[in-house]
N, C-alpha and C positions, 0 to 999 in steps of 0.2 A: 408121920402120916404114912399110910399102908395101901397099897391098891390091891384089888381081889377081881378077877374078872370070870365069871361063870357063863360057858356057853354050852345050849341045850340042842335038842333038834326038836321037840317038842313044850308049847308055850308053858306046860304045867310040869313038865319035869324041870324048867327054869322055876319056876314059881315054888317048889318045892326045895330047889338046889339053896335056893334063896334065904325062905323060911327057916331053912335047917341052919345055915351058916350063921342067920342071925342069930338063933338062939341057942347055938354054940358058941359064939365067939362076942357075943354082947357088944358090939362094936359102936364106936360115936360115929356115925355115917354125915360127911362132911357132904358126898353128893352121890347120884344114882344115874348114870347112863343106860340108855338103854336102846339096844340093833335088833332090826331083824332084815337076815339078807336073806333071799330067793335067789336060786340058781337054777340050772334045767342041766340034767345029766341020763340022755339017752329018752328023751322025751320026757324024764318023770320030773317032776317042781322037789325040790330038796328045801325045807327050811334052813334056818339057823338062826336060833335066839340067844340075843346076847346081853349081859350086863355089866358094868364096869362098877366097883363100889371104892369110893375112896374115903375112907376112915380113920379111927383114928385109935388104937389098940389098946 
């Protein structure tokens, strides 16, 4: 069992980082987490998307 965790600052460059790993790496995907944390640095909102994939290689 392998864990992979991709984190983005934007939802679709996750969604892309995603896509792509899956169909590079063909993996048995046991389970899928998924973050998203907001933060505030000098007034402005900062994302961060995250995902945790635990598979199986």
């Amino acid at each position: 069992m392998k864990i992979k965790i991709i984190e983005k600052t934007h939802e679709l460059d996750l969604e892309d980082a995603l896509n792509e790993f899956v169909e590079k790496e063909n993996p048995d995907i046991q389970d899928l987490q998924y973050q998203v944390t907001m933060t505030s640095h000098n007034g402005e909102l900062e994302y961060s998307f995250s995902c945790m994939i635990v598979y199986l290689p």
